[in-house]
N, C-alpha and C positions, 0 to 999 in steps of 0.2 A: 504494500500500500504506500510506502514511503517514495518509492519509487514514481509512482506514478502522481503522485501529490508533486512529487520533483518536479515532472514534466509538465504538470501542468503549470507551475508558476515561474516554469522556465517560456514557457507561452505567454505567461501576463508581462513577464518579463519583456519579449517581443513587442507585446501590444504598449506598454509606456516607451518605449524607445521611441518606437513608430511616431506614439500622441504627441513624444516632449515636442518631434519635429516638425510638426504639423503645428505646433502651437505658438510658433509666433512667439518665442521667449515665456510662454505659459501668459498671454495675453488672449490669445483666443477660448473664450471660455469651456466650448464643449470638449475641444482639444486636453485642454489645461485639466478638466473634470477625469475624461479618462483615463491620462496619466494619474493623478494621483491617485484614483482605485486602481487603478493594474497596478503600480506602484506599491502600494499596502500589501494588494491580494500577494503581489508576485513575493514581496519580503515574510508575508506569513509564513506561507507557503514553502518555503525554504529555510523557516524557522523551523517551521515541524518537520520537513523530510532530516534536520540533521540530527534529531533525537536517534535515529537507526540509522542513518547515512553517518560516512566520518566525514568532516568538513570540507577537505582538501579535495574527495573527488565529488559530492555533493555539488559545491561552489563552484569546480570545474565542469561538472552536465551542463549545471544551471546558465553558466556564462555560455557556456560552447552552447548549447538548443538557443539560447536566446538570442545570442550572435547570428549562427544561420538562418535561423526565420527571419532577424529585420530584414535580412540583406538579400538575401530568397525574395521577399516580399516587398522591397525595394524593385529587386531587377526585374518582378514579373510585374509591377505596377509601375512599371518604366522611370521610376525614380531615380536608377542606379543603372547604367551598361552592362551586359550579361558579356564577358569573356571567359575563355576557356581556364584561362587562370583562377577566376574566380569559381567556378564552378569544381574545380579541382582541388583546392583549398578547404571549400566548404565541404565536401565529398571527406577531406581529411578530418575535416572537427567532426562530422557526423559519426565518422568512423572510430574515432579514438573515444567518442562519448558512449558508444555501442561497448567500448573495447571495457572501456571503466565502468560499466554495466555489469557486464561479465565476468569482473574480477571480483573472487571471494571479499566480504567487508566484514571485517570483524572489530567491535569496541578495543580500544586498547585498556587493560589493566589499569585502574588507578592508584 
């Protein structure tokens, strides 16, 4: 369950990046609105997956998912140039976020 709480506020994460830039320096109000709930949602959200996630690749899904989707969604909403480079790059976070998925996570001893 932690897991997937992850990704989703590695999602909300996406959607305030997207708002902050749409908003006009947080002058545009509906902009400026859905940044700061996705913003919340997305910090919750990340609070609780690190209760069972260990921080370090937690933080790392969370950054890397939320990365690729602005920019995903930048370049398919024509915001951002689609090249091969890019598309290659993100192919890697995707993959290395897959990879730290996969690896056993165990609490360290206190």
């Amino acid at each position: 369950m932690a897991w997937i709480i992850l990704l989703a506020s590695a999602v909300c994460e996406a959607v305030w990046a997207t708002a902050l830039g749409r908003s006009a320096g947080l002058t545009e109000p509906v902009a400026a609105t859905v940044f700061f709930v996705a913003l919340a949602a997305s910090m919750l959200g990340l609070g609780r997956a690190v209760r069972d996630i260990p921080i370090g690749s937690a933080y790392a899904v969370w950054t890397g998912v939320g990365t690729a989707l602005t920019v995903a969604y930048a370049m398919i909403t024509g915001g951002e140039a689609v090249t091969l480079a890019k598309v290659v790059c993100l192919t890697g976070i995707v993959v290395a976020v897959i990879g730290l998925e996969l690896v056993p996570h165990e609490k360290r001893e206190k």
